[in-house]
C-alpha positions as CSV (number, residue, x, y, z in Angstrom):
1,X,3.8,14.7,91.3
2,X,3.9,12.0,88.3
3,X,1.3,9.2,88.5
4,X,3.8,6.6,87.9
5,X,6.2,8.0,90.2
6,X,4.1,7.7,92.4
7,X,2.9,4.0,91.6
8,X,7.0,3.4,91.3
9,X,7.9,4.8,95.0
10,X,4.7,2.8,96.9
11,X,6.0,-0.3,94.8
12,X,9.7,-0.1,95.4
13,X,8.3,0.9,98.9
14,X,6.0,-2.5,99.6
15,X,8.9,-4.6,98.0
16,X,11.6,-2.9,100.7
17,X,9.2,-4.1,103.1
18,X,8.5,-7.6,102.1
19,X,11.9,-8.1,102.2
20,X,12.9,-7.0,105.3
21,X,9.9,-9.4,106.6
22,X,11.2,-12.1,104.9
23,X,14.3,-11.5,106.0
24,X,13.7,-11.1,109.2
25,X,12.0,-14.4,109.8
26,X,15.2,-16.3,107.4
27,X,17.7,-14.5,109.7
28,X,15.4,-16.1,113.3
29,X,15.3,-19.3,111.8
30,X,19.2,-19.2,110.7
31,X,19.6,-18.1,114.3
32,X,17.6,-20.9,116.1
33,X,18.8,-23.4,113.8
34,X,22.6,-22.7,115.4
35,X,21.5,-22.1,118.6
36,X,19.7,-25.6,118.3
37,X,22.9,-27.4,116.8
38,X,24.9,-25.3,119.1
39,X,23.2,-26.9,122.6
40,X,22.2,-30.6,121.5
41,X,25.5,-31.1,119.0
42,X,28.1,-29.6,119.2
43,X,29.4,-26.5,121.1
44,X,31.5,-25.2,118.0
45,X,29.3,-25.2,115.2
46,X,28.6,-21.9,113.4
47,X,26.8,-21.3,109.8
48,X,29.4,-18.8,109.7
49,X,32.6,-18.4,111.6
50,X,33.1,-15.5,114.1
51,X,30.7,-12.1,113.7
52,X,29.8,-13.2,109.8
53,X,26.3,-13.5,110.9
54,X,25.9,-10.5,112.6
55,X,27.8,-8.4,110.0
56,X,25.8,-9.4,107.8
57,X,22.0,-9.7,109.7
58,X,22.9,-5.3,109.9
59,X,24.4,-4.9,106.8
60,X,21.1,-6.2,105.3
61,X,18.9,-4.0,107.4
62,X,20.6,-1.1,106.8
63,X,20.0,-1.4,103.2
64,X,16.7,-2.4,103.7
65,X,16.1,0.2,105.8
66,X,17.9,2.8,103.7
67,X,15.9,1.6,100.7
68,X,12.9,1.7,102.4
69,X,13.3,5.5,103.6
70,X,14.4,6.8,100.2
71,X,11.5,5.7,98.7
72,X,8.8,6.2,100.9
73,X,5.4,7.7,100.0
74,X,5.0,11.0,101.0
75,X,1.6,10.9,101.6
């Protein structure tokens, strides 16, 4: 296999997973924040109304996940 193919994939693959880190700890903290709000202020509150959050907390890690499948090292 190619040298920089190679370089490409484990690159594309390290970024896939940085992201999903990051995004992972944005998503708890969006998540505490509301639940916070949500017990101490006011019962209705929501960063995004109805299942907005959780459509898109899966959407992202399917990508993610997805992203980070098709590109990853094969050895």
């Amino acid at each position: 296999m190619n040298k920089n193919l190679e370089k490409h994939e484990k690159t594309v693959y390290r970024f896939s997973l940085t992201i999903a880190i990051i995004s992972s700890i944005i998503i708890l903290v969006l998540i505490a924040g509301q639940t916070y709000v949500r017990w101490y202020i006011n019962q209705t509150f929501t960063f995004l109304g109805g299942y907005e959050l959780e459509a898109l907390t899966i959407s992202v890690f399917a990508l993610l996940i997805g992203l980070a499948n098709a590109y990853k090292p094969k050895n």
